[in-house]
KOLNU-541924 format. One record per residue (C-alpha): residue in three letters; residue number from 1; z, x, y; chain. Coordinates in steps of 0.001 Angstrom, whole numbers. Example, Ala and Ser with C-alpha at 12.3 -4.5 7.8 and 13.67 -1.06 7.14 Angstrom:
<sites>
+------+-----+---------+---------+---------+-------+
| rest |  nr |       w |       u |       v | kette |
+------+-----+---------+---------+---------+-------+
|  ALA |   1 |    7800 |   12300 |   -4500 |     A |
|  SER |   2 |    7140 |   13670 |   -1060 |     A |
+------+-----+---------+---------+---------+-------+
</sites>
This chain:
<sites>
+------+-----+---------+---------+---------+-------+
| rest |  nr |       w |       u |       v | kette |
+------+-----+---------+---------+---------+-------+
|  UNK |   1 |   21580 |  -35406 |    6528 |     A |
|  UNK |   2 |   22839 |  -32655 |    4998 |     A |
|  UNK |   3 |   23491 |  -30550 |    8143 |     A |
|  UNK |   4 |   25506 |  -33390 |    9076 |     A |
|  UNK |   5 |   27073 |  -34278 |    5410 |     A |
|  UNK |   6 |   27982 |  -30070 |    5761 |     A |
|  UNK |   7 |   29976 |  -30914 |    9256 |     A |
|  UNK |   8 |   31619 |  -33882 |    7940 |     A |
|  UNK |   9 |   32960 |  -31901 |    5027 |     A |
|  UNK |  10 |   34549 |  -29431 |    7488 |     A |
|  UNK |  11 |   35781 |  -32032 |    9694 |     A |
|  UNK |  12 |   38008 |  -33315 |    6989 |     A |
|  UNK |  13 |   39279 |  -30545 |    5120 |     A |
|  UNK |  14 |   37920 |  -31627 |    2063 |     A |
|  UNK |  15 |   38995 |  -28679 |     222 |     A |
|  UNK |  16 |   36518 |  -29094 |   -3187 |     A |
|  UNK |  17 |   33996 |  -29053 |    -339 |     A |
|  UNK |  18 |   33736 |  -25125 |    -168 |     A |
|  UNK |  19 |   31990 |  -24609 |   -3112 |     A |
|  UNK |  20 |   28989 |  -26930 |   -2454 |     A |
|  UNK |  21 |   28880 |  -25450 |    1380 |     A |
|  UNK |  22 |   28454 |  -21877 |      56 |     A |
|  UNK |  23 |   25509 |  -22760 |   -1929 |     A |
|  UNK |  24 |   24054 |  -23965 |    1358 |     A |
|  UNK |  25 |   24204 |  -20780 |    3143 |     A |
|  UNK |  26 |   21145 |  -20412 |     812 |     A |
|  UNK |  27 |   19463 |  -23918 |    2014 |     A |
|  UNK |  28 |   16395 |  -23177 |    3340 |     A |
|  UNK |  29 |   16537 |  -24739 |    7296 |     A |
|  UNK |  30 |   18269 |  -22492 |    9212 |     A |
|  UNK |  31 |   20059 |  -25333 |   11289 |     A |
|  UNK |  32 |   22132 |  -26358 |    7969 |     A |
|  UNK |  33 |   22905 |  -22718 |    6809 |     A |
|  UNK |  34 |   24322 |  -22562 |   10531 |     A |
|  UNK |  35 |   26336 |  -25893 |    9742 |     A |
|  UNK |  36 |   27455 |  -25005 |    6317 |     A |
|  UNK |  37 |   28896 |  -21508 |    8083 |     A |
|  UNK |  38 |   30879 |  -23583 |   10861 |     A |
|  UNK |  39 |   32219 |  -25943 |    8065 |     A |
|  UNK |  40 |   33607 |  -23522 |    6095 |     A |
|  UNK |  41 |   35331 |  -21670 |    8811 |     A |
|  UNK |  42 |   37204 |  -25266 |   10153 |     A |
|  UNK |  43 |   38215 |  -24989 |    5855 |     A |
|  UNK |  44 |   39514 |  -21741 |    5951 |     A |
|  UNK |  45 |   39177 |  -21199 |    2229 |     A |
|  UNK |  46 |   39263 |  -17409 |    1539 |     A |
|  UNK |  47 |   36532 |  -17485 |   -1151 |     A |
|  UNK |  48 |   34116 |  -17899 |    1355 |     A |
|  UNK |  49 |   34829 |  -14314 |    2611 |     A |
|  UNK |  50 |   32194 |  -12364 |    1007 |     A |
|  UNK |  51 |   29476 |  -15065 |    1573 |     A |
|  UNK |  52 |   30232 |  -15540 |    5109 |     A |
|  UNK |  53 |   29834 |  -11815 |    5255 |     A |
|  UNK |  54 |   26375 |  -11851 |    3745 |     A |
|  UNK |  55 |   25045 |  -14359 |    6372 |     A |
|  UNK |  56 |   25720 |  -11787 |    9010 |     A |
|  UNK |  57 |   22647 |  -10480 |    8172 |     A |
|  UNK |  58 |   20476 |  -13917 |    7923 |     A |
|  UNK |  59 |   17751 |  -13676 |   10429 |     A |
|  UNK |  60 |   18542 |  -16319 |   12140 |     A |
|  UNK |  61 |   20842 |  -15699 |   15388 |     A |
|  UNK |  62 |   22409 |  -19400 |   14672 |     A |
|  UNK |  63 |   23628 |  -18331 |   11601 |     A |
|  UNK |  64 |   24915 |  -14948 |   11971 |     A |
|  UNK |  65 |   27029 |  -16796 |   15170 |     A |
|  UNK |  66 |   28283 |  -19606 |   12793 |     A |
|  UNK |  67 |   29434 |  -16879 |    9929 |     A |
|  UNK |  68 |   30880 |  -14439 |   12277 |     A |
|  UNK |  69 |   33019 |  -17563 |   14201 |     A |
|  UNK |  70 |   34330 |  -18738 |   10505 |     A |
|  UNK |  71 |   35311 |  -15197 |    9420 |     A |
|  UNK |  72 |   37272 |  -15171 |   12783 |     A |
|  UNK |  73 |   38259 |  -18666 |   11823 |     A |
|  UNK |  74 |   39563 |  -17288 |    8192 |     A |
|  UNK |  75 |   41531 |  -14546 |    9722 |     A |
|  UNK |  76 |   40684 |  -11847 |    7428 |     A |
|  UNK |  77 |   40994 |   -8839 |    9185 |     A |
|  UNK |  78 |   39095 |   -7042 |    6405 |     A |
|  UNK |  79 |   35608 |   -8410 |    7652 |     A |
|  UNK |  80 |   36495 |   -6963 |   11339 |     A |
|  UNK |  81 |   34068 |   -4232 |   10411 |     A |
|  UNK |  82 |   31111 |   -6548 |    9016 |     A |
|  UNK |  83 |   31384 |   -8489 |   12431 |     A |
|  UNK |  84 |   31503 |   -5677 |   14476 |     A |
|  UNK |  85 |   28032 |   -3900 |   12810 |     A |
|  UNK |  86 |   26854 |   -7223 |   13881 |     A |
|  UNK |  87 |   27909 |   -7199 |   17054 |     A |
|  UNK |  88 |   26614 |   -3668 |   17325 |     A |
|  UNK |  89 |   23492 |   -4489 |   16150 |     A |
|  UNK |  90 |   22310 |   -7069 |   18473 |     A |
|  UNK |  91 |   23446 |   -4326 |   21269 |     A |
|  UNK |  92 |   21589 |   -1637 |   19636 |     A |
|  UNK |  93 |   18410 |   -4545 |   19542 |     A |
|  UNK |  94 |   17982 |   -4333 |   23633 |     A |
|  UNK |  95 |   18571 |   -7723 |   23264 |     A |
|  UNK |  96 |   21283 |   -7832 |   26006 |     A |
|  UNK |  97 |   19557 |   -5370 |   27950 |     A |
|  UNK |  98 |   19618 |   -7958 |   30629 |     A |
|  UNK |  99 |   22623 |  -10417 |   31386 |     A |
|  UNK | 100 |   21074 |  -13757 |   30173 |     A |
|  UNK | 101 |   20566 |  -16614 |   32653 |     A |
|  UNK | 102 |   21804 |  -20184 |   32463 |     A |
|  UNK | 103 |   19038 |  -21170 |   30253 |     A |
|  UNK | 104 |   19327 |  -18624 |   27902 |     A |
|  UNK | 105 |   23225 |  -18512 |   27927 |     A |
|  UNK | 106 |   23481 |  -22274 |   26872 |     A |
|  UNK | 107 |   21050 |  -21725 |   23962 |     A |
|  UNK | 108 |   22758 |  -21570 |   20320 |     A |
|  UNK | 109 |   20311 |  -19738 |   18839 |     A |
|  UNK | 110 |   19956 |  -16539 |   20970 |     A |
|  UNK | 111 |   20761 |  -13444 |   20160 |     A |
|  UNK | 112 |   23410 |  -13627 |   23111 |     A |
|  UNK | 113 |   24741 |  -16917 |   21681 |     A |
|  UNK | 114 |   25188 |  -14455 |   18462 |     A |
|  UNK | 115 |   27021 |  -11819 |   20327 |     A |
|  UNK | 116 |   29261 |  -14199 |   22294 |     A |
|  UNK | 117 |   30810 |  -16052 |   18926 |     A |
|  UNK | 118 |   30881 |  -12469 |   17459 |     A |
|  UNK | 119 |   33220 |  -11239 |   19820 |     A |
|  UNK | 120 |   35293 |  -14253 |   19816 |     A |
|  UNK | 121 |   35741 |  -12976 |   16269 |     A |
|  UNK | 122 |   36703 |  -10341 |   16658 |     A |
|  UNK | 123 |   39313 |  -11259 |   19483 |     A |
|  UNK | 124 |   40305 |  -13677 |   16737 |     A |
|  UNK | 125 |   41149 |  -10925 |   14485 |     A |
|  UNK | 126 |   42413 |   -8576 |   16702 |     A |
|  UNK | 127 |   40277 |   -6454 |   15610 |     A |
|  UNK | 128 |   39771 |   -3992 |   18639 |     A |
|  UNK | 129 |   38659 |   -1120 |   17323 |     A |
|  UNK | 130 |   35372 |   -2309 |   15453 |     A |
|  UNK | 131 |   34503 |   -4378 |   19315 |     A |
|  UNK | 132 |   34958 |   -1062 |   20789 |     A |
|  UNK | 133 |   33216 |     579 |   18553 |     A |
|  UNK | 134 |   30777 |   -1352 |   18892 |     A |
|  UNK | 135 |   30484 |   -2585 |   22806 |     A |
|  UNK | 136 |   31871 |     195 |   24465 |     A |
|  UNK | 137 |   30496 |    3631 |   25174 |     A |
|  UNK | 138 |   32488 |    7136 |   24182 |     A |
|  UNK | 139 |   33873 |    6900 |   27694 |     A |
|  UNK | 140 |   35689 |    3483 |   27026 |     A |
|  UNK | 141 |   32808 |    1752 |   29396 |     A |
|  UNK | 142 |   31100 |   -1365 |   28594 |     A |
|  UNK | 143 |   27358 |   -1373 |   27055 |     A |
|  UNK | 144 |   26975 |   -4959 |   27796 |     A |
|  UNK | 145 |   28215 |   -7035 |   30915 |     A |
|  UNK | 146 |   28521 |  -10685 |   31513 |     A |
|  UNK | 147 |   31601 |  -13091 |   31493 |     A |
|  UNK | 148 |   31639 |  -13231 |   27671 |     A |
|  UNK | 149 |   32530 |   -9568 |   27599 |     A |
|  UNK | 150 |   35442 |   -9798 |   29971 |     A |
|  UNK | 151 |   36224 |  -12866 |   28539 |     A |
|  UNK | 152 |   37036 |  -10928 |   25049 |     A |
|  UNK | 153 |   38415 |   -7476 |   26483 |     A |
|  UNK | 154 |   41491 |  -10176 |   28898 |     A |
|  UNK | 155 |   42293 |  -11866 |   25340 |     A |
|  UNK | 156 |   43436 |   -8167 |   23166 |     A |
|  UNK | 157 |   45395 |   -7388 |   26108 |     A |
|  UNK | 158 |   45148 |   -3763 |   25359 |     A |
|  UNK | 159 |   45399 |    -735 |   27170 |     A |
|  UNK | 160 |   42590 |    1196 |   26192 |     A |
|  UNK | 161 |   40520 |   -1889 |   27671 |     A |
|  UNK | 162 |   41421 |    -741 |   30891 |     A |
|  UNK | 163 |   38485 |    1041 |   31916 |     A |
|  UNK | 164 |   36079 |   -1342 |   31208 |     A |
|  UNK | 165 |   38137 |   -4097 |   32821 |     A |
|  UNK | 166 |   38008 |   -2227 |   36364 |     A |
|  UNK | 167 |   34570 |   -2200 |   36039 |     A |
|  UNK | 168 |   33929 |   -5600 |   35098 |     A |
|  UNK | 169 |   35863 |   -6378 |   38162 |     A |
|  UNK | 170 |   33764 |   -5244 |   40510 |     A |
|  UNK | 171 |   30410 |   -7014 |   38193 |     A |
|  UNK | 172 |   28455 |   -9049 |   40674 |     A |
|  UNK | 173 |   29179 |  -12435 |   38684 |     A |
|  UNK | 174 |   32338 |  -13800 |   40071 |     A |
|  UNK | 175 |   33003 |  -15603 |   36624 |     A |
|  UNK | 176 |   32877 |  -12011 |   34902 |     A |
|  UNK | 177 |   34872 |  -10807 |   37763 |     A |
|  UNK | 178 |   37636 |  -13686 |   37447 |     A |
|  UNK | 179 |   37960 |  -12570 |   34089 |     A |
|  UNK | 180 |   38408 |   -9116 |   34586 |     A |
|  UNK | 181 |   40964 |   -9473 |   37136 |     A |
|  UNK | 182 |   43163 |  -11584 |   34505 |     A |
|  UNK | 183 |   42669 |   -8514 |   31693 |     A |
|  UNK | 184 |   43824 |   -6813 |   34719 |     A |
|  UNK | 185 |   47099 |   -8802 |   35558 |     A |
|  UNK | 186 |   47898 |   -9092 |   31928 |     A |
|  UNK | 187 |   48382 |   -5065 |   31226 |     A |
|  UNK | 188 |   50728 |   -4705 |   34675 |     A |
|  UNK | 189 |   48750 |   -1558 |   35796 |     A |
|  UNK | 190 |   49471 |    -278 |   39176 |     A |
|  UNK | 191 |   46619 |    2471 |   38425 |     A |
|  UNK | 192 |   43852 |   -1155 |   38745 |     A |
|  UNK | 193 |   45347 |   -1586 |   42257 |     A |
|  UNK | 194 |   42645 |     211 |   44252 |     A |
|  UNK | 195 |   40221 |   -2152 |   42343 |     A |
|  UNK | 196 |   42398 |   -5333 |   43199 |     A |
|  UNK | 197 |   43564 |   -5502 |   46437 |     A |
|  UNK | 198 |   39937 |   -5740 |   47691 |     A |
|  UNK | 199 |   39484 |   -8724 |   46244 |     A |
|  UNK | 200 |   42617 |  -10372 |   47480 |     A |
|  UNK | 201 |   40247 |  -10875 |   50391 |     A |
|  UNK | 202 |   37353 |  -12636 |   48260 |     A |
|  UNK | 203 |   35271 |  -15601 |   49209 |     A |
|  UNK | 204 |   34984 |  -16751 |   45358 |     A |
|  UNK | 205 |   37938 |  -19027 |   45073 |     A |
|  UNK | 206 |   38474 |  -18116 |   41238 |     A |
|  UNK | 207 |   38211 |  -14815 |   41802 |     A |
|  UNK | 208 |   41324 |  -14893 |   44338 |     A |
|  UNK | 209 |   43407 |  -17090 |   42653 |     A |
|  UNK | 210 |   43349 |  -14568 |   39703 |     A |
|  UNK | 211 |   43690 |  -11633 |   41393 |     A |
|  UNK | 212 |   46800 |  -13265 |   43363 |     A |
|  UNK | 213 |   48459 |  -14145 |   40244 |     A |
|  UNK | 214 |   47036 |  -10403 |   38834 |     A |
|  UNK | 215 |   49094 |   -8994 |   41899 |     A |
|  UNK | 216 |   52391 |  -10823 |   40976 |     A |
|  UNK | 217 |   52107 |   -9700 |   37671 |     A |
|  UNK | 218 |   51846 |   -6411 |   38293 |     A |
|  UNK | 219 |   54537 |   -6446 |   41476 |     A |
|  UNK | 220 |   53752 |   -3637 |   43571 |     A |
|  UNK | 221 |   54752 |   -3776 |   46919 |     A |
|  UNK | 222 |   51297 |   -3123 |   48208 |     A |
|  UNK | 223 |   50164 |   -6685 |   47882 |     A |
|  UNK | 224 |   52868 |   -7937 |   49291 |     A |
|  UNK | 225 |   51283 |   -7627 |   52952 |     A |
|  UNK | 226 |   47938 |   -9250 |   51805 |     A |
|  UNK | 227 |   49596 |  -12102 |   50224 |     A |
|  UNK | 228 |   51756 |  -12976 |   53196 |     A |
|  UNK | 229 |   48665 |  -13152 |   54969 |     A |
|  UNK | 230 |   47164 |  -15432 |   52672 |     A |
|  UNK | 231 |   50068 |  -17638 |   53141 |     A |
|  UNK | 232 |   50115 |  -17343 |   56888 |     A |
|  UNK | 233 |   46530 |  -17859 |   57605 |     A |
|  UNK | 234 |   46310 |  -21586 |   59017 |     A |
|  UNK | 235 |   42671 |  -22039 |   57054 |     A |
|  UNK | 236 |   43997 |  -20834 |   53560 |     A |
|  UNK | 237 |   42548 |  -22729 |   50610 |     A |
|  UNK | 238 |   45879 |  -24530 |   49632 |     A |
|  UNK | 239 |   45588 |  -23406 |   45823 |     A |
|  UNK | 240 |   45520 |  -20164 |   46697 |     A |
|  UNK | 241 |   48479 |  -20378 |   49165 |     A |
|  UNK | 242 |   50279 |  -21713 |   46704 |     A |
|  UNK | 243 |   49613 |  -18884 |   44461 |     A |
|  UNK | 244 |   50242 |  -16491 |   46511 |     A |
|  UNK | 245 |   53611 |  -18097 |   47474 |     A |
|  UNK | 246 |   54500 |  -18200 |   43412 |     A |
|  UNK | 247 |   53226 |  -14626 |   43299 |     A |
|  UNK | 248 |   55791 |  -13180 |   45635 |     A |
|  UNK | 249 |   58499 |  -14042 |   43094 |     A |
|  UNK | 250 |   57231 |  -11505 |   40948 |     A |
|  UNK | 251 |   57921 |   -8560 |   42864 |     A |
|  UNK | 252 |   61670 |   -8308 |   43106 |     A |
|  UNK | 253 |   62012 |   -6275 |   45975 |     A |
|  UNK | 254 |   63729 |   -8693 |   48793 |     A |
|  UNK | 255 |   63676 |   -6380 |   51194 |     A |
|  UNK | 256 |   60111 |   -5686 |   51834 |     A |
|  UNK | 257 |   59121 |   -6853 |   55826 |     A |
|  UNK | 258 |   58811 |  -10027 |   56694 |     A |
|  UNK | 259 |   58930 |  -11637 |   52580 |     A |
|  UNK | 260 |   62807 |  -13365 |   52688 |     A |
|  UNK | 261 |   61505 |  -14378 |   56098 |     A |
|  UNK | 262 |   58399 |  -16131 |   55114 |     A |
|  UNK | 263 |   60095 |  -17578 |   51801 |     A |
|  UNK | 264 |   62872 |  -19198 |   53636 |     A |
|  UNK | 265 |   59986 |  -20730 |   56197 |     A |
|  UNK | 266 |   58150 |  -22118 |   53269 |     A |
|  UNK | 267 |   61647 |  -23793 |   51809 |     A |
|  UNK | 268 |   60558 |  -26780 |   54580 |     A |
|  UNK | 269 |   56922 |  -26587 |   53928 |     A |
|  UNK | 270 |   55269 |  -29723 |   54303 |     A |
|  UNK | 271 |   53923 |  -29413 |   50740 |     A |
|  UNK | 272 |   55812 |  -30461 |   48051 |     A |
|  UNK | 273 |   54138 |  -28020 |   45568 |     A |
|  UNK | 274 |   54773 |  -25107 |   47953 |     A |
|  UNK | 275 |   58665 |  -25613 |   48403 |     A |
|  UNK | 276 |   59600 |  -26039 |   45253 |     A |
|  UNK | 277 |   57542 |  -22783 |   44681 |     A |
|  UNK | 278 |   59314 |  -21155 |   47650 |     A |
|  UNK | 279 |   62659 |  -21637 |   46046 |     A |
|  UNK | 280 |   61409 |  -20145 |   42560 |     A |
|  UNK | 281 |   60543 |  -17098 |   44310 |     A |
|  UNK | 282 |   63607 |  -17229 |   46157 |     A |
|  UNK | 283 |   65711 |  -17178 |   43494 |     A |
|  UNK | 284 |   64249 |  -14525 |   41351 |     A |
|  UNK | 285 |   63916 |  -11947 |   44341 |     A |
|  UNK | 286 |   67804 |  -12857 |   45581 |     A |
|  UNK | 287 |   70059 |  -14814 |   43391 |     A |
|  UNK | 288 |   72768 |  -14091 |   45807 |     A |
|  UNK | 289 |   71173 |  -14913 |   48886 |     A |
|  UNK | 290 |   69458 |  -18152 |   46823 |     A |
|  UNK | 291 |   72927 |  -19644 |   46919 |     A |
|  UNK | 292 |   73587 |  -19282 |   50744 |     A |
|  UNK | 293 |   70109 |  -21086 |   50929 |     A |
|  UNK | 294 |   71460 |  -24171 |   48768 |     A |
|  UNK | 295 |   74253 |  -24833 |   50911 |     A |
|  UNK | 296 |   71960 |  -25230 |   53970 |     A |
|  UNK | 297 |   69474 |  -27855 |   52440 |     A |
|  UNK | 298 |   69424 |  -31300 |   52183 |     A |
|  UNK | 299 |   68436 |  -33163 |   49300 |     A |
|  UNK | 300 |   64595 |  -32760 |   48957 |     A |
|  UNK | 301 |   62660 |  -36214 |   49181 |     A |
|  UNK | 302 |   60433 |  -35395 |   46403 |     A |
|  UNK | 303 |   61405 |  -35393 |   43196 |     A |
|  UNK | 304 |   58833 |  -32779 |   41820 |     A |
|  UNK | 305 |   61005 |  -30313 |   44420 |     A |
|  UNK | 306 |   64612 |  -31442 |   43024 |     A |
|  UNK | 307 |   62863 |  -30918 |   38930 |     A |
|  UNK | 308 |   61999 |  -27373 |   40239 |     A |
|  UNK | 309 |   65450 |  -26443 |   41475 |     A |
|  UNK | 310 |   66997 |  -27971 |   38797 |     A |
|  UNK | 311 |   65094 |  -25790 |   36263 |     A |
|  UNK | 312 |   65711 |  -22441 |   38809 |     A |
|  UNK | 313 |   69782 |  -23577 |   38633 |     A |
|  UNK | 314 |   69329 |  -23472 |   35212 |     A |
|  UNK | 315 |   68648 |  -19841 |   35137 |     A |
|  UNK | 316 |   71976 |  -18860 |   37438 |     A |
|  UNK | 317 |   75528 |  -18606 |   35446 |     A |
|  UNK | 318 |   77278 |  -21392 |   35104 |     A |
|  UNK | 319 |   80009 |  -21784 |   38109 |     A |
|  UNK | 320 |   77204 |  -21687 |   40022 |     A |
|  UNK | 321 |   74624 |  -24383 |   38810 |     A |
|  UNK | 322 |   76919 |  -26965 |   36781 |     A |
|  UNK | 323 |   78316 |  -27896 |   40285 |     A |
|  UNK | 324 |   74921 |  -28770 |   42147 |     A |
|  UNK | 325 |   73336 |  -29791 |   38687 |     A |
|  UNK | 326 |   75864 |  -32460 |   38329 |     A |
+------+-----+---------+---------+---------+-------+
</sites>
């Protein structure tokens, strides 16, 4: 009852509720300290700082997650460093030592559980240098793998994440590896190249689709080739080929071999989804050339094709689109 009384108070933003969930940091059941932590994150009240950073250090792994995920919660930047000797901590423990399984992933009250909210924290709070400090070695690689950790190093979207990110990419877990690839994507490094094009030929479905869309983002001419082959190949996972077609828009460069070529193919494709991506990729790689496209196309029979063009028109000046908008 009162773990539950605890949630309910959080739930509803009952703001003379932060008081009363403080003193049950203190309660003796380690299931309500955990609840009363949660609670006063979703309340956000800043006096709950300084407790919330003394229940980093309860002994129970359910707490210490709960308190670091409501500091993260709070946004106080000032208790990066608290959550990261936590984080540090649990590394330091051997606890991680080996990447937990299913069973022990989906348990709350592991030290991984612990780790994994800690993180988030920190992510929350943009707090890179304490998760560095305290996840990564001197060399900038990680101490711990998993998806977690390449789940939090693709959300600060920082360089100096790089390193780690490569390697993460080539972890043997595809989601870890899906997650990498995005970090990847996100910092528009041609240097994580050699890693990705490899994996443009994966058999993990999630894993391609990101590193497509990592490969568009990044718009070297080097994928190019790959993803025209992905978009060719007559047993292509359809997601994917329509990734790889939306990719291609990213790489202005209209003359590389055989892209116009394919784009203008795809403008007829028998997908809906694919031509209306065809003609966004069209028009950011050759505005000039889009135009000469227009004039040779009928009216498409699907209107999810016409609400794509319409939005691309929208992005060319004026004399051009008011016409065909109208």
């Amino acid at each position: 009852m009162r773990r539950r009384a605890a949630l309910a108070v959080g739930r509803v933003g009952l703001a003379e509720g932060a008081a009363p969930l403080i003193a049950l940091l203190a309660d003796a059941d380690a299931e309500v300290r955990q609840m009363a932590a949660f609670a006063l994150g979703l309340l956000g009240d800043t006096q709950a700082r300084d407790p919330l950073v003394a229940a980093l250090a309860d002994p129970s792994p359910l707490v210490q997650g709960s308190a670091a995920e409501a500091l993260g919660l709070l946004g106080d930047a000032g208790a990066a460093d608290a959550v990261g000797r936590m984080v540090s901590q649990i590394v330091q423990s051997g606890a991680l030592a080996q990447t937990p399984g299913p069973d022990e992933d989906a348990r709350p009250d592991s030290p991984a559980a612990a780790f994994r909210l800690g993180i988030y924290a920190l992510v929350r709070l943009k707090a890179y240098g304490p998760f560095a400090a305290a996840v990564l070695d001197p060399s900038g690689q990680p101490r711990v793998h998993g998806w977690p950790m390449a789940f939090a190093l693709q959300r600060f979207e920082d360089t100096r994440a790089q390193p780690a990110l490569m390697t993460l990419a080539k972890d043997a877990d595809p989601y870890t590896r899906a997650f990498a690839v995005k970090g990847l994507g996100a910092l528009k490094d041609r240097a994580a190249l050699p890693v990705l094009l490899p994996l443009l030929t994966s058999g993990d479905r999630a894993v391609l689709i990101e590193t497509i869309r990592a490969s568009g983002r990044i718009g070297d001419p080097s994928a190019i080739a790959p993803l025209l082959k992905i978009i060719q190949a007559p047993d292509a996972e359809p997601h994917a080929r329509l990734e790889a077609v939306s990719a291609l828009g990213g790489f202005h460069d209209a003359t590389a071999p055989g892209l116009m070529d394919t784009l203008l193919d795809l403008v007829t494709d028998p997908t809906p989804a694919v031509r209306a991506a065809a003609l966004r990729a069209d028009a950011a790689l050759d505005r000039e050339g889009f135009v000469s496209v227009l004039s040779g196309l009928e009216p498409d029979p699907h209107w999810t094709v016409r609400a794509a063009l319409a939005s691309v028109l929208a992005t060319l000046p004026p004399e051009i689109a008011l016409p065909r908008l109208t």
